[in-house]
C-alpha positions in Angstrom: 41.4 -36.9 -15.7 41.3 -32.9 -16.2 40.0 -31.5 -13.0 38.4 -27.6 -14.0 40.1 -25.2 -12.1 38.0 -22.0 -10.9 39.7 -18.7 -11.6 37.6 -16.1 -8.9 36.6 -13.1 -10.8 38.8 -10.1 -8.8 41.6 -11.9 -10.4 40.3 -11.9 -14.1 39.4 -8.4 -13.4 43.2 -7.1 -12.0 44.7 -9.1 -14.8 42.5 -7.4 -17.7 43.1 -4.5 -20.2 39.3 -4.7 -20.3 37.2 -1.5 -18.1 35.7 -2.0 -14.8 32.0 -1.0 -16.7 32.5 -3.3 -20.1 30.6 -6.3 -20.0 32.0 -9.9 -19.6 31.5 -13.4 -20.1 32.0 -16.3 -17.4 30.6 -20.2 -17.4 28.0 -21.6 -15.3 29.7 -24.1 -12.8 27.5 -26.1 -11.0 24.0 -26.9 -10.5 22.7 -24.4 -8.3 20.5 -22.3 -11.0 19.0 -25.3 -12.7 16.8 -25.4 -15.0 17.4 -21.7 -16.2 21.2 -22.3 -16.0 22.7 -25.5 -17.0 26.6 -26.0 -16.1 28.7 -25.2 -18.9 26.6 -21.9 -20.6 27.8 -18.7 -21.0 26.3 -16.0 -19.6 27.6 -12.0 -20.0 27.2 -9.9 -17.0 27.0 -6.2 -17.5 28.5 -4.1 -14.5 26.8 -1.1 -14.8 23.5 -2.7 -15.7 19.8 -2.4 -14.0 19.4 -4.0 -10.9 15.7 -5.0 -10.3 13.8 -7.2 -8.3 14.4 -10.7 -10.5 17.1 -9.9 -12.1 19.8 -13.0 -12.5 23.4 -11.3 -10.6 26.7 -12.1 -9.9 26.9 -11.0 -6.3 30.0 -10.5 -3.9 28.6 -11.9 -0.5 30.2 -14.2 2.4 33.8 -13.4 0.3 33.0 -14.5 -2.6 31.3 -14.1 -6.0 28.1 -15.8 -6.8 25.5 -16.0 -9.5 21.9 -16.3 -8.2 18.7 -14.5 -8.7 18.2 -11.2 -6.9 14.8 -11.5 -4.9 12.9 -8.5 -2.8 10.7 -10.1 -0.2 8.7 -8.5 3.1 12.2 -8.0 4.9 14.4 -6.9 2.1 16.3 -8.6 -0.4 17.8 -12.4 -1.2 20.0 -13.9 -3.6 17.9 -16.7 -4.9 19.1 -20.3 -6.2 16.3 -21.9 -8.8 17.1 -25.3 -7.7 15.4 -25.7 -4.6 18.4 -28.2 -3.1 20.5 -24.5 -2.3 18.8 -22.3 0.6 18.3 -18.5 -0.1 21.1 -15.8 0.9 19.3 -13.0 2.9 21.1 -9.4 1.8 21.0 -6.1 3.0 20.2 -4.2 -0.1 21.3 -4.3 -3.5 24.7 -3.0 -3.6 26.2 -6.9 -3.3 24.9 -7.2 -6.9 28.4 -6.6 -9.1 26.8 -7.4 -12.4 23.0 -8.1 -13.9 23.9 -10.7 -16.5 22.2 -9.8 -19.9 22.4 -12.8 -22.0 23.2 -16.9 -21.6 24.5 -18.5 -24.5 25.4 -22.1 -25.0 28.9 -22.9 -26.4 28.8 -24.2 -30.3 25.2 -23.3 -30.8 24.6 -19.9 -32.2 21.2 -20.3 -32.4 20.9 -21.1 -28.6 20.9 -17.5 -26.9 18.5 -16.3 -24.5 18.7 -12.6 -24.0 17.3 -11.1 -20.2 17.2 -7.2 -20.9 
């Protein structure tokens, strides 16, 4: 059995030709943003794109990246999971967001994009 290893994104980025503002791809791991999200989509993150209450982010918090949706409530901002088995990540502001993500595609289907500008 193949166990899936997780390459963190820092190192993907160090390792690239590509620049710090192009737009990438990574795959969903996990469960955490069901039923938006399955595991195993694509989704493209733009760096330098909008960030605004609702928008779905990769976010560097606690040491590490992680993809949620960015929330504004009474006492600032969260990084939100849509499957209500994860708890919310309470955030100073918006500057942990490191990428709005633009697009989700699943692999093999061309038809199945969903675009989130």
């Amino acid at each position: 059995m193949n166990e899936r290893k997780t390459i963190p994104i820092q190192d993907i980025n160090e390792a690239s030709s590509c620049a710090s503002a192009e737009p990438y791809a990574l795959m969903v791991l996990g469960d955490s943003m069901l039923p938006e999200f399955e595991e195993g989509e694509i989704i493209v993150v733009e760096p330098s794109g909008l960030v605004k209450d609702g928008s779905y982010v990769v976010a560097y918090v606690n040491d590490e990246y992680i993809f949620r949706q960015l929330v504004k409530h009474d006492d600032g901002w969260m990084l939100k999971p849509l499957n209500p088995l994860y708890e919310n990540i309470p955030v100073p502001d918006v500057d942990v967001a490191k990428g709005v993500v633009i697009m989700k595609k699943r692999p093999g289907k061309r038809s199945e994009q969903k675009r989130y500008i």
